[in-house]
C-alpha positions in Angstrom: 0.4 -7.5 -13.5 3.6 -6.7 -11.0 4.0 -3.5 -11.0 6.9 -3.4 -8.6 9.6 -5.9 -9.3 11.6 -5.4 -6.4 9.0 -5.9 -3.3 6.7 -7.9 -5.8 3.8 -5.8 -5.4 0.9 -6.2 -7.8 -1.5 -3.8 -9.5 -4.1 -5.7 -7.9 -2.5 -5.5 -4.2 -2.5 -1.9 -5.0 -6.5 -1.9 -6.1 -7.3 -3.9 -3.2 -5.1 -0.9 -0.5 -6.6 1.7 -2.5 -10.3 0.5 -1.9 -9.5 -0.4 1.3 -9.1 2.7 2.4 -5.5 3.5 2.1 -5.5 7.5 2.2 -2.7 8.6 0.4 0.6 7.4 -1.6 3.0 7.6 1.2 0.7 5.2 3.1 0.4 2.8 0.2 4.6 3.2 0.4 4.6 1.9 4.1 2.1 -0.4 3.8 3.3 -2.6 0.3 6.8 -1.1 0.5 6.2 -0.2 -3.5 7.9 2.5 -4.9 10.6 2.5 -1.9 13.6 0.6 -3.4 14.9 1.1 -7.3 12.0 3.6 -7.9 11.4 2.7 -11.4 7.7 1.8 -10.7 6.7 5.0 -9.2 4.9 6.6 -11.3 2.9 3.4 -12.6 2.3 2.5 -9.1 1.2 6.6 -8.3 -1.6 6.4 -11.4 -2.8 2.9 -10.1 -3.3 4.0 -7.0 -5.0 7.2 -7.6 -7.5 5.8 -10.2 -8.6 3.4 -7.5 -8.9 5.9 -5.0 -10.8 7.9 -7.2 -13.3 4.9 -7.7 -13.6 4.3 -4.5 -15.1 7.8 -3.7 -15.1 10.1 -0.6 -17.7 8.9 1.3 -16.3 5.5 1.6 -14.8 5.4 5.3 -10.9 4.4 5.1 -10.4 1.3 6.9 -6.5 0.3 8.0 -4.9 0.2 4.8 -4.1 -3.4 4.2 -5.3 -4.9 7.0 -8.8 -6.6 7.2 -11.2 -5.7 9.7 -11.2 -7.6 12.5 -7.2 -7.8 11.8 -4.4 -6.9 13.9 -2.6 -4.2 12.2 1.6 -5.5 11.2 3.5 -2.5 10.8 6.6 -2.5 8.5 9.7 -1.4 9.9 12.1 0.2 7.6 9.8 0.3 5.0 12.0 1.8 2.8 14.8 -0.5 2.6 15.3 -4.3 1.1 15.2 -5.9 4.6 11.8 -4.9 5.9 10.4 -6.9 9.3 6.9 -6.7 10.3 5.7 -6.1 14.5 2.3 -5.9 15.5 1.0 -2.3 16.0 0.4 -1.3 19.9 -3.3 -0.2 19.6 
């Protein structure tokens, strides 16, 4: 189900952050720009992602929040507006 309509973000995109390791709502906001534009899906998108951070447990080690391992990390710029880019993270 979308969940956010204006950056077409998923309650499964959400799941998958969440057990990926995503630590916390404002990272979830960076990473899937959800939540950031009309904010009508906030607090849907806040309960989604805290019931699958709650499944996923503490002593599951957070990996980069949406990025595979192995992965370069893409790091939205101006997450919080309608014309987000992507660059690749300096590690």
């Amino acid at each position: 189900m979308i969940i956010c309509i204006c950056h077409r973000v998923s309650d499964r995109d959400i799941a998958r952050a969440a057990q990926a390791g995503c630590a916390s709502f404002d990272e979830l906001q960076f990473e899937l720009s959800v939540a950031t534009c009309c904010g009508k899906c906030h607090d849907c998108a806040h309960e989604v992602f805290h019931r699958h951070a709650a499944q996923r447990g503490t002593h599951a080690p957070p990996a980069e929040c949406g990025s595979p391992a192995g992965s370069a990390r893409v790091i939205p710029i101006a997450a919080r507006h309608h014309h987000a880019a992507t660059v690749p993270a300096v590690a």
